[in-house]
C-alpha positions in Angstrom: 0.0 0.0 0.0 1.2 3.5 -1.3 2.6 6.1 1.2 -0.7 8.5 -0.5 -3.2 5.6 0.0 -2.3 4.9 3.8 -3.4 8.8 4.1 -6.5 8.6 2.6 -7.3 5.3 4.7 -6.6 7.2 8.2 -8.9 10.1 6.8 -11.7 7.4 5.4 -11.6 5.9 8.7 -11.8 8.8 10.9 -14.7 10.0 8.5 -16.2 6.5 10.1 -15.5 7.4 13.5 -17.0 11.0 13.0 -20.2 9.2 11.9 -20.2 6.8 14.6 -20.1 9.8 16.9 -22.5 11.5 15.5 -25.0 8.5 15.8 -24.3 7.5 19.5 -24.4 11.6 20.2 -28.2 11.6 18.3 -28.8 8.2 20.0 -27.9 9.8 23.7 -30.3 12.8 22.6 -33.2 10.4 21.5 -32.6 8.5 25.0 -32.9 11.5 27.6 -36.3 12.3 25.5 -38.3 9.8 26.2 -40.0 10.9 29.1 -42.1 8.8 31.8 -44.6 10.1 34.1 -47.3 8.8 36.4 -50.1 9.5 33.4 -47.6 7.5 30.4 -47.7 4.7 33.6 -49.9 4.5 36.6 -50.4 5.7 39.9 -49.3 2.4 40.9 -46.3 1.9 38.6 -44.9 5.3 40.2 -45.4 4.4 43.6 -43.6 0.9 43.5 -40.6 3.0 41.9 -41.0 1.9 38.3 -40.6 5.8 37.4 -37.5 6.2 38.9 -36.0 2.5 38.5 -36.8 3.9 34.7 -35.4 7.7 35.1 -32.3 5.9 36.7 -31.9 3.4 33.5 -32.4 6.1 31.2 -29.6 7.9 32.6 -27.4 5.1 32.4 -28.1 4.1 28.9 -27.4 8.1 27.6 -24.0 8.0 29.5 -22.7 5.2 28.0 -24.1 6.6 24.6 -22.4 9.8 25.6 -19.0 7.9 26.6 -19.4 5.9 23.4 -19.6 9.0 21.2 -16.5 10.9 23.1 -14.4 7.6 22.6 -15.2 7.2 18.7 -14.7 11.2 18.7 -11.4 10.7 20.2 -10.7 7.7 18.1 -11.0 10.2 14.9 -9.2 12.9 16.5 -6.5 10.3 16.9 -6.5 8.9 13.7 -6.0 12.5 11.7 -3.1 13.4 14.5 -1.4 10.3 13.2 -2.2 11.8 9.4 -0.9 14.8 10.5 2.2 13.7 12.1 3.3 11.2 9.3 2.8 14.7 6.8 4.6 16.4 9.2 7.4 13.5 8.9 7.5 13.2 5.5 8.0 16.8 4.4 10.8 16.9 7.2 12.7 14.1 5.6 12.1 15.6 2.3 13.9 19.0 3.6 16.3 17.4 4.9 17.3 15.1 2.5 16.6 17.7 0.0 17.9 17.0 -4.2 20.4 14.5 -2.8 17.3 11.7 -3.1 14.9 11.0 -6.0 12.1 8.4 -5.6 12.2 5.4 -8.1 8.9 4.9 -10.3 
């Protein structure tokens, strides 16, 4: 695989994990929406706690979709450093090294 082809594969992939982000980060949204109260229920089904034992569970399901979408942010963040440091490489060696090396086609 060719130097330019290994760049456009971190970029393709971190253009995954920007969309994987974006889903869990709609998904968390979507989660803290739904909302439950003693009318959607019962008087009944609030008293014995089902309300809150839900309230609680929807919490916890939109922080893990939360901590899902800051990891797969990270992981493109990551991903175009890497890009960036492996340009940041190359045109280094390419100063220095300057006329005195030609690449062979």
């Amino acid at each position: 695989m060719g130097y330019e082809v290994q760049l456009e594969a971190l970029e393709h992939d971190a253009k995954i994990w920007d969309r994987t982000s974006d889903v869990l980060d709609d998904a968390a949204g979507e989660a803290r929406s739904i909302t439950v109260t003693t009318i959607s229920t019962s008087v009944i089904a609030d008293a014995t706690g089902f309300n809150s034992a839900y309230a609680d569970l929807q919490d916890f399901v939109a922080g893990i979709l939360d901590g899902g979408a800051t990891a797969t942010d990270t992981m493109a963040a990551t991903l175009r450093d890497v890009k960036r440091q492996y340009e940041a490489d190359d045109d280094a060696a390419l100063r220095r090294i300057g006329a005195e090396w030609s690449p062979v086609e």
